[in-house]
C-alpha positions in Angstrom: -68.4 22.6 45.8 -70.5 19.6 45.5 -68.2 17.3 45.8 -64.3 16.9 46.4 -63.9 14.5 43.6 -66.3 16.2 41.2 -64.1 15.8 37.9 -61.7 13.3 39.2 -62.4 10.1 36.6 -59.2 8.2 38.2 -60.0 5.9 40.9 -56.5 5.3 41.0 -56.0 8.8 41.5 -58.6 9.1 45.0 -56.8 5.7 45.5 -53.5 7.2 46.0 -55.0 10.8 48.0 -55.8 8.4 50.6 -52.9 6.9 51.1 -51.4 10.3 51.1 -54.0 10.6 53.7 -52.9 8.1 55.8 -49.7 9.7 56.1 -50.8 13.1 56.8 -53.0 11.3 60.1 -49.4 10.5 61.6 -48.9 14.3 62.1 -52.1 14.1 64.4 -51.4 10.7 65.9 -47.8 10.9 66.4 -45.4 8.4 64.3 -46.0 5.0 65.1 -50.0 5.2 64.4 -52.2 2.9 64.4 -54.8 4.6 62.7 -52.9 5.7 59.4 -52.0 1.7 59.3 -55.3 0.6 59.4 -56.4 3.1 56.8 -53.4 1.7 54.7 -54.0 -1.8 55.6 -57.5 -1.4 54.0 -56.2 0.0 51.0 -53.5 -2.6 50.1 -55.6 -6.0 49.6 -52.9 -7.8 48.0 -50.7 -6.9 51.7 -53.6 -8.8 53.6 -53.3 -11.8 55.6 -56.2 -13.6 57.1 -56.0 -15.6 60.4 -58.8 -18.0 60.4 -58.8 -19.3 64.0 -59.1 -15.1 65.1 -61.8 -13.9 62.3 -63.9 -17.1 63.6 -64.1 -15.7 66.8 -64.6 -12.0 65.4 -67.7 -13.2 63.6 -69.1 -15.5 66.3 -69.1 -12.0 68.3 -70.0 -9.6 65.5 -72.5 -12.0 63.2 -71.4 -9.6 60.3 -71.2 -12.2 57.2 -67.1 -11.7 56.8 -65.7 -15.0 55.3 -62.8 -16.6 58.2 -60.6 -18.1 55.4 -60.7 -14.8 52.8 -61.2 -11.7 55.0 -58.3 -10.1 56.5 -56.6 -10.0 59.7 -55.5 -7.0 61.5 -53.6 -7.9 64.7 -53.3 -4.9 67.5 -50.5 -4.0 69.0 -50.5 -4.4 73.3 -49.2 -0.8 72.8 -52.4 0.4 71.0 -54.7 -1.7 73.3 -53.3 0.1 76.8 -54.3 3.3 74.7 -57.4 2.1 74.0 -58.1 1.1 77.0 -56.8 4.4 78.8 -58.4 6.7 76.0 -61.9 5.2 75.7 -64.6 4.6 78.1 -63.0 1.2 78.5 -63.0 0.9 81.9 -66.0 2.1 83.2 -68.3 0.0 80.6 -66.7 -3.3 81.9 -67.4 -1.8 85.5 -70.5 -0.6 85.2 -72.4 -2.9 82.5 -70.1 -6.7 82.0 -69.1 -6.9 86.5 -73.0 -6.4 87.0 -73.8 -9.0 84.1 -71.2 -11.9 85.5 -72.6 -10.8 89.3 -76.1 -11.4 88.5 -76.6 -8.0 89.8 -79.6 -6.9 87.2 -80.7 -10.1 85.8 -80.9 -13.0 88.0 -81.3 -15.6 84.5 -77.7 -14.4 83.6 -74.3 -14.4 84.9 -73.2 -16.7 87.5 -76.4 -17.2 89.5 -77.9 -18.8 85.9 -74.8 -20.7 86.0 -74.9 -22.2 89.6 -78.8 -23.1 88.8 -77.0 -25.1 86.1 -73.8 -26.5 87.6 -74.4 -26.5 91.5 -71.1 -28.9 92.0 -68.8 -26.7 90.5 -66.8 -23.9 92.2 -65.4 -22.4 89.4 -67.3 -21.1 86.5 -66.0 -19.5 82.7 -67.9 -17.0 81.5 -67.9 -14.5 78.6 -69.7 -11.1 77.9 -69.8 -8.6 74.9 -70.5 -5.3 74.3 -69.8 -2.1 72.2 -67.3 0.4 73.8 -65.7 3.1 72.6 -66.7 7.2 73.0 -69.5 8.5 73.8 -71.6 11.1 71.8 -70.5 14.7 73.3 -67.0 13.4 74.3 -66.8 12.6 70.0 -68.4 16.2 69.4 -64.8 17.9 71.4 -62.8 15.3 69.9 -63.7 16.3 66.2 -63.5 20.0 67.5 -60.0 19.3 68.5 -58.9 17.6 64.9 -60.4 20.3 63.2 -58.4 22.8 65.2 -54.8 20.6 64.5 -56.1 20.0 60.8 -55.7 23.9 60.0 -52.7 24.7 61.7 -51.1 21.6 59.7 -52.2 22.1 57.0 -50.1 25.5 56.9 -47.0 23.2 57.4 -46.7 24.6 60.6 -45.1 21.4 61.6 -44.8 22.7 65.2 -47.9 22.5 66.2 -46.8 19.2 66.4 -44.6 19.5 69.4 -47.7 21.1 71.1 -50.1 18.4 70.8 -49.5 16.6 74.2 -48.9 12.8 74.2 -52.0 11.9 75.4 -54.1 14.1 73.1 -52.0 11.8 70.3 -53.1 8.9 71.7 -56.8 9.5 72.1 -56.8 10.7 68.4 -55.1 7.6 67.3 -58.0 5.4 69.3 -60.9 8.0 67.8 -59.8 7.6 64.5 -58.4 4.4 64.0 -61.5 2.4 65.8 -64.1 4.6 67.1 -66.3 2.2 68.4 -65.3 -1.4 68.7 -66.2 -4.4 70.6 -65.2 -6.4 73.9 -65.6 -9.9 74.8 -64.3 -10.4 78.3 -63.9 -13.6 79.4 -63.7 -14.8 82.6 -63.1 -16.9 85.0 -65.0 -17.3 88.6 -64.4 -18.9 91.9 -67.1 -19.2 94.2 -67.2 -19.3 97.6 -70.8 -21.7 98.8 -70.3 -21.3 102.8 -70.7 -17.5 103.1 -71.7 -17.8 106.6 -71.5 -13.8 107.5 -74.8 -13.4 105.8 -76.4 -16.4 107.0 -79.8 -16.7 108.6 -80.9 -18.4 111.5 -84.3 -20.1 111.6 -86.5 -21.3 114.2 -85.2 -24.6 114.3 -81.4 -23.3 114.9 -80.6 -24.4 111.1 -78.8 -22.2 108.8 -79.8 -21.0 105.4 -77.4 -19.1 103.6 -79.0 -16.3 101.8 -75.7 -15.3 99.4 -72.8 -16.6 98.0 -69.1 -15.0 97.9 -67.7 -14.6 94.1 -64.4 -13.9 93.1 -62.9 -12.7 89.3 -59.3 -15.4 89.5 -58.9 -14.2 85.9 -60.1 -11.5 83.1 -59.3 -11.8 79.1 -60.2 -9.0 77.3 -60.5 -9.7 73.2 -61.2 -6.4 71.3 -63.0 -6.7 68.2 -64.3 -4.8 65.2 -64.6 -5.4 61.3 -62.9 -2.4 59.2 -65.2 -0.8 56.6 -67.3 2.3 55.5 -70.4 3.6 55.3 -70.7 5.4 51.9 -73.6 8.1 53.6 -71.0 8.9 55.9 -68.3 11.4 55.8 -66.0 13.3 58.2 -64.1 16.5 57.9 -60.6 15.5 56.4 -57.5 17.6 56.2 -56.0 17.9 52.6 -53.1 16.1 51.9 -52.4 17.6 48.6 -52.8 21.4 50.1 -50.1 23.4 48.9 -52.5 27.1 49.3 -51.7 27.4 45.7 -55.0 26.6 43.5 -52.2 25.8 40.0 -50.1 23.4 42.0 -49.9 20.1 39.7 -51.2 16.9 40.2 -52.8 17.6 43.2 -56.4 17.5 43.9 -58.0 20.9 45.2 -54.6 22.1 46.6 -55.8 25.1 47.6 -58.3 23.7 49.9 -56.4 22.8 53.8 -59.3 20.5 54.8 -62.6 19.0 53.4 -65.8 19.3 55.0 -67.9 16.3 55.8 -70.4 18.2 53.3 -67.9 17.4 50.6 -66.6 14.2 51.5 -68.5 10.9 51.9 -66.9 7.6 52.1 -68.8 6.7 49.2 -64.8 6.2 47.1 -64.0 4.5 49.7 -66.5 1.8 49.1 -66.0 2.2 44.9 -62.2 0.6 45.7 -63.1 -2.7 46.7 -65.1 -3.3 42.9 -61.9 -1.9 41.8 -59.5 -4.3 43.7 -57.9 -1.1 45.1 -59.4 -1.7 49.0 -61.1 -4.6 51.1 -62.9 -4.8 54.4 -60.9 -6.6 57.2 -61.3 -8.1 61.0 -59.5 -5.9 63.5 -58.3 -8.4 66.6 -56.7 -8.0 69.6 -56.4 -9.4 73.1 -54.9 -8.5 76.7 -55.1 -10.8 80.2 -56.3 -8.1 82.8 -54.4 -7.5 86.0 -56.5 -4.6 87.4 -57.6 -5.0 90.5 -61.2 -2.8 89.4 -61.6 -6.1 87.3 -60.0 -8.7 89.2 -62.5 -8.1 92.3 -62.7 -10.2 95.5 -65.0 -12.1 97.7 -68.2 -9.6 96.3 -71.5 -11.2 97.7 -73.6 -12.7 95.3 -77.6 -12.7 96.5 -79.4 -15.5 95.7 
């Protein structure tokens, strides 16, 4: 098989498989899922609602051409950003790349020292960062290993596979398909500390110079970011909502097939709906204030 439409003239028909589709992700995701809402989010324009004040600050971050007053808003739940954040390789990206960035611990023109060259008076200091997070490659290879695994045994409505799939699993499936890869923009705020004495050095003439400063995060904002579309080159392997096993079964599209390979599935409909008024691109939004103490670090020397 070519492809999994081949024949099917009705774009209303593909339309309404992939809301079917939608439906069928819960079984993966568990029921309240963020995912399958998105996906049905982007195929009911006429249910859209646009923020303007939140898709301005999506496109000052993601430059993507989105109009503020026309494009949609999808606002995420605090319950789907503590998965997020818990499921994807939140946490150590804003350890490991943004905390060096505001620290001016690999580039001495950014981050807080750029910012006391600028402002020496002040003590406190906003900042903001951004970067892609979300999974990396081989961690996405087991992922879609996983699904493909749950996407059989579901498929033979053997619904209790579902009581097998542990919460967590759930969760990170529901963060995998529903954003992938999305974008952060922490912003902070920073108090530092001028007199950090304890590294001081002495010179000749008894006078000290301090060589360092002391930082400290007072508080952390975390907005997460991305704009909902597809790529028409792309596909994935999908399970088949209309799979009955039996090839007759009426008005359903390749019934006898329990899931579609990537080979055979492109997002390339996907795309077709929005000529057809059936779907439209939207800005995915979100926000959290950070209490975690990995984040909300203490007195850490900045070297001048």
């Amino acid at each position: 098989m070519a492809d999994f439409f081949d024949g099917i003239t009705s774009i209303t028909r593909i339309h309404k498989w992939y809301l079917d589709l939608a439906e069928y992700i819960k079984k993966i995701t568990g029921g309240n899922s963020t995912a399958a809402n998105l996906l049905k989010y982007y195929l009911s324009p006429n249910e859209q609602r646009s923020d303007v004040l939140k898709n301005t600050k999506c496109l000052t971050i993601l430059d993507n051409g989105g109009n503020v007053y026309t494009t949609g808003t999808y606002v995420l739940s605090s319950e789907f950003l503590e998965k997020t954040k818990e499921q994807s390789n939140y946490f150590s990206v804003l350890q490991n790349k943004f905390i060096p960035v505001f620290f001016s611990e690999r580039d001495k023109n950014k981050g807080i020292l750029k910012r006391l060259k600028d402002d020496n008076n002040d003590t406190t200091f906003v900042m903001n960062w951004a970067e892609s997070l979300g999974f990396p490659f081989v961690e996405t290879g087991l992922i879609l290993q996983k699904l493909n695994y749950y996407f059989d045994e579901i498929s033979n409505d053997n619904d209790d596979i579902l009581k097998k799939i542990p919460k967590k699993e759930q969760d990170k499936f529901d963060v995998f398909v529903g954003l992938h890869n999305y974008t952060v923009n922490a912003e902070i705020k920073m108090n530092v500390t001028y007199s950090n004495f304890s590294k001081a050095k002495v010179s000749n003439d008894n006078s000290i110079k301090l060589i360092s400063y002391l930082g400290s995060i007072k508080s952390w904002k975390s907005i997460f970011i991305d704009y909902y579309d597809f790529n028409q080159e792309v596909g994935f392997t999908l399970p088949n909502p209309d799979y009955t096993g039996n090839k007759s079964s009426a008005g359903k599209i390749h019934p006898e097939l329990k899931k579609v390979d990537f080979s055979q599935l492109n997002h390339s409909s996907l795309v077709k709906m929005i000529t057809a008024g059936l779907a439209k691109p939207f800005y995915i939004y979100g926000e959290c204030e950070e209490t975690d103490k990995r984040l909300l670090i203490k007195n850490k020397e900045i070297k001048k």
